[in-house]
C-alpha positions, 0 to 999 in steps of 0.5 A: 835949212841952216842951223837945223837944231836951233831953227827945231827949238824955236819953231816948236817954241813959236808953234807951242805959242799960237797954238795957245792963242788959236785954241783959246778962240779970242774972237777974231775974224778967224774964228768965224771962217768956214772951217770953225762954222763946220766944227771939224776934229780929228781930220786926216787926208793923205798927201802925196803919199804921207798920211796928213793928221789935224787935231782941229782945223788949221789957224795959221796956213803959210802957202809956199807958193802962188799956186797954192795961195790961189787954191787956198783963196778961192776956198776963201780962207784967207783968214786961216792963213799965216802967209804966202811966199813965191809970187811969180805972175801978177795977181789976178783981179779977182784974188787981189783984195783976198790976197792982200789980207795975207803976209808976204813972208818972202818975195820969192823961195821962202826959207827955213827961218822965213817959215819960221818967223811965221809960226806956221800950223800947216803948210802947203805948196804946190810942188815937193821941190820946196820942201828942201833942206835949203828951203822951207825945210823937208817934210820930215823935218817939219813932221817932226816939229809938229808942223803938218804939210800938204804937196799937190797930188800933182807933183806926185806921180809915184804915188798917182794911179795910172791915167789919172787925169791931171785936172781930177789930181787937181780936184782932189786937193781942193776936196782934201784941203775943204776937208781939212778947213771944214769948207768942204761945199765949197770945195765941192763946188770948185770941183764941180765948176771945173769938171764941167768947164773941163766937160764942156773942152771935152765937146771938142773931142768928138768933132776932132775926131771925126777928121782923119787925124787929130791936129797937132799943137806945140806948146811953146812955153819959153824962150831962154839964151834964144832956145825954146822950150815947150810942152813935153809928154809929162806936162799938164798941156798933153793932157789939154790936147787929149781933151780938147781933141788935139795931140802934142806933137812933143808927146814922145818926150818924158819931161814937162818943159824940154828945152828944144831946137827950132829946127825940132820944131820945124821937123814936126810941122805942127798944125798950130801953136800955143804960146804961153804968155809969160811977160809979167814974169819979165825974162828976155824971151817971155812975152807972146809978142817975142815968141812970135817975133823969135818965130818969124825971124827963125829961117826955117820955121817962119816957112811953117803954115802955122806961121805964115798963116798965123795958126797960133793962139795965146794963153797966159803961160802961168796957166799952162802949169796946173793951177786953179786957174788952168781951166782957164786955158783949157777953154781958151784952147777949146775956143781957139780950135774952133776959130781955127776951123778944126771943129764946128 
């Protein structure tokens, strides 16, 4: 964050204003959202380890993130919120007309003045990296502007207790954040929804089981300089495997999304492949039709049976990293098991 103290002055300025506007209740399409409905006062949660405190519920939410705008959209409030920065995937069918509603105040990585400009009341984001001195400013920084934050439970593994599933963490922040708004049915009922798609994934535990080994998968993620990463031990698609019934063959790795060798790859002889589509992102390497062409030409790994036999899935990759829409995937996975012959 540049010039600290004069971005301090004028935020608090910027907030002490629109917190004038929003207490008054001037009528508008805000006032009448699920979180005035619900009257909520004098709200805390605890995020990532930081007692989180609301006078009254949030008028003006800037979301760091795409992740983050989605979760908050699918609680439908996107009248509460002041902004939206860091777009990385083309937005899905079903949140475009909600996010259309809200500002763009920065294409990507928002800034400490990006922030500002937006007069924010509360912001969220789904991972703690964008909360920086040299980004949107740290928590401490905006704790001391008057300025609440919110991190995914997520990416915060410190404060996780030990084999807490990462879609449960996901499901606390939904249930936090309609505490927080006053939506708390209809957090309640996403939480709902997605235990029972996950549940229903889990039904594929039990028949993989009965076969004498799990079957493995790689995850492969990306392909960057003609290297591929895939899913590590820590990633969210270890956790998929253990739902569904399979095992990651990387699972002995301690990070989300390891850069490998093709060989590596080769040597763990995987039982099928799950390719993450990234092409909307653009990069050279991102699409699921490269992935499989970079696999093929591989002298090595093109003679892998999931290769030659095309035992590969594909999911979009966007979905691969925990998100409201990561159940998604999970059921994508469950399904193409079951196509490949590893349950009935």
């Amino acid at each position: 964050m540049r010039n600290p103290a004069r971005l301090g002055i004028a935020l608090a300025l910027a907030l002490a204003t629109a917190g004038c506007s929003t207490a008054a209740g001037d009528g508008s399409r805000a006032d009448a959202g699920p979180a005035a409905q619900g009257g909520t006062k004098g709200v805390s949660v605890t995020s990532c380890g930081r007692p989180v405190s609301f006078a009254g519920p949030p008028q003006r939410t800037v979301a760091l993130d795409q992740t983050s705008t989605e979760t908050l959209l699918e609680l439908g409030l996107q009248d509460r919120m002041a902004g939206t920065a860091n777009l990385k995937t083309k937005i899905p069918p079903q949140y475009e007309a909600a996010y259309a509603k809200v500002p763009v105040i920065a294409p990507k990585i928002a800034t400490g003045e990006q922030l500002r400009a937006a007069t924010p009341d509360f912001v969220v984001a789904g991972s703690t990296d964008l909360y920086t001195a040299d980004r949107a400013g740290t928590r401490e920084e905006l704790d001391a502007l008057k300025v609440p934050t919110f991190v995914s439970a997520v990416d915060c593994p410190q404060q996780n207790p030990a084999g807490r599933s990462p879609f449960e963490l996901l499901f606390s922040d939904y249930e936090n954040l309609g505490k927080v708004f006053g939506a708390e049915e209809r957090a309640g009922e996403l939480a709902a929804d997605q235990r029972a798609a996950v549940a229903r994934a889990g039904e594929n535990a039990a028949e993989a089981a009965r076969g004498a080994d799990r079957p493995t998968v790689v995850y492969l993620y990306s392909v960057f300089n003609g290297m591929p990463y895939v899913a590590g031990r820590t990633g969210l698609p270890s956790e998929m495997s253990r739902i569904v019934g399979a095992k990651n063959a990387f699972d002995d790795v301690d990070e989300d999304w390891p850069e490998v060798s093709w060989e590596e790859i080769a040597r763990r002889d995987p039982d099928f492949i799950v390719i993450g589509d990234l092409s909307e992102r653009g990069r050279p390497g991102d699409s699921a039709a490269e992935k499989r062409a970079a696999m093929t030409r591989h002298p090595v790994v093109s003679k892998l049976a999931a290769v030659r036999e095309n035992k590969i899935l594909e999911v979009p990759g966007i979905e691969l990293d925990p998100s409201v829409r990561s159940v998604h995937a999970l059921g994508l996975l469950a399904d193409g098991m079951k196509d490949l012959g590893y349950v009935r």
